[in-house]
C-alpha positions in Angstrom: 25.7 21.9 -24.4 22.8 19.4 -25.5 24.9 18.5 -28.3 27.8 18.2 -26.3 25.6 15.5 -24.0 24.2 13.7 -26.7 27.7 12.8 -28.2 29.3 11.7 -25.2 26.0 8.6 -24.6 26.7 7.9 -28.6 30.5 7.6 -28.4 30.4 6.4 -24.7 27.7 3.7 -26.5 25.4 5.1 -23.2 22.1 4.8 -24.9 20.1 3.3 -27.8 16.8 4.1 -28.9 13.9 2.7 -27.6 15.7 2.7 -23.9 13.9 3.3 -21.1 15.3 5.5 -18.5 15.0 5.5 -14.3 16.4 9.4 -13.9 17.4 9.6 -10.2 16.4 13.4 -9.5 17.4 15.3 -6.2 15.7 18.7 -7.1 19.0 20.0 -7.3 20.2 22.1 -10.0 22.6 19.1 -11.5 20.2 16.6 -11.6 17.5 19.0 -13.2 19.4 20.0 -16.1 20.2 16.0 -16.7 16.1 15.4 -16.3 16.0 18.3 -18.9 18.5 17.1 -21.6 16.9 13.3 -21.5 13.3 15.6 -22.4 14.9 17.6 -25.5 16.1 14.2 -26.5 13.4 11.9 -25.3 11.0 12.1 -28.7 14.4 11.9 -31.2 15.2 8.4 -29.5 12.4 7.3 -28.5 12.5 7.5 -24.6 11.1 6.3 -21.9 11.6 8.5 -18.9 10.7 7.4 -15.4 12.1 9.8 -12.4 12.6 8.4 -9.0 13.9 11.5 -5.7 17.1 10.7 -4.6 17.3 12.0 -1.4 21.0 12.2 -0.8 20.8 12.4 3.0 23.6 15.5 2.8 23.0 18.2 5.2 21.3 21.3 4.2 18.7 19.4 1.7 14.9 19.8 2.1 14.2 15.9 2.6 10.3 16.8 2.9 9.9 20.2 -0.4 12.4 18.3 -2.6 10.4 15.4 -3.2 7.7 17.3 -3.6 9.4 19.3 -6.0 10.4 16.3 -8.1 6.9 14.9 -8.2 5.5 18.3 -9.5 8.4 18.3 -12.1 7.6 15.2 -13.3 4.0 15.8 -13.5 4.5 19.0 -15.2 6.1 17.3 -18.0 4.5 14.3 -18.1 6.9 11.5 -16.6 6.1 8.6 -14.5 7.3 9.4 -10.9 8.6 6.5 -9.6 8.9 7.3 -5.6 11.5 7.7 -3.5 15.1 6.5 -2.7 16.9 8.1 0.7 20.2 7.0 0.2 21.7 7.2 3.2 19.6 4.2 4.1 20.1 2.6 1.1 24.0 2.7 1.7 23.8 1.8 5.5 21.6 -1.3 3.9 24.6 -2.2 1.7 27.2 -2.1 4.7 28.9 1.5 3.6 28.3 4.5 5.4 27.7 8.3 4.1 
């Protein structure tokens, strides 16, 4: 699967190396194995990995353990945590709603 990923961001043209990376994590399983893949590639292309919590405002989600979940992810392996983002705000701020 990791090779799978890191064919599609050459072909797609999705990354060089030397980028720097804002990874918008939810906690959720998706999002953690995309924060995963970037950290078995990070050292090959020379990565910079900063994670930011999207809280996705959807029901059901732990708005108050997931960030704290993030945070303790990201300070596990070593990553800048960046803070938060609570989308639903962020899209009622744009004019769209959720």
């Amino acid at each position: 699967m990791l090779d799978v990923f890191e064919s599609n961001l050459i072909r797609d043209g999705l990354l060089k190396k030397g980028d720097r990376l804002v990874l918008g994590v939810s906690g959720g399983p998706d999002s953690m194995a995309m924060l995963d893949m970037f950290l078995k590639i990070r050292e090959r292309w020379h990565l910079g990995l900063f994670v930011v919590h999207v809280n996705h405002g959807l029901e059901g989600t732990l708005p108050v353990v997931m960030p704290s979940l993030s945070r303790l992810i990201a300070m596990i392996r070593e990553l800048n945590f960046t803070g938060l983002i609570t989308m639903s705000w962020t899209f009622r701020k744009m004019g769209h709603v959720l």
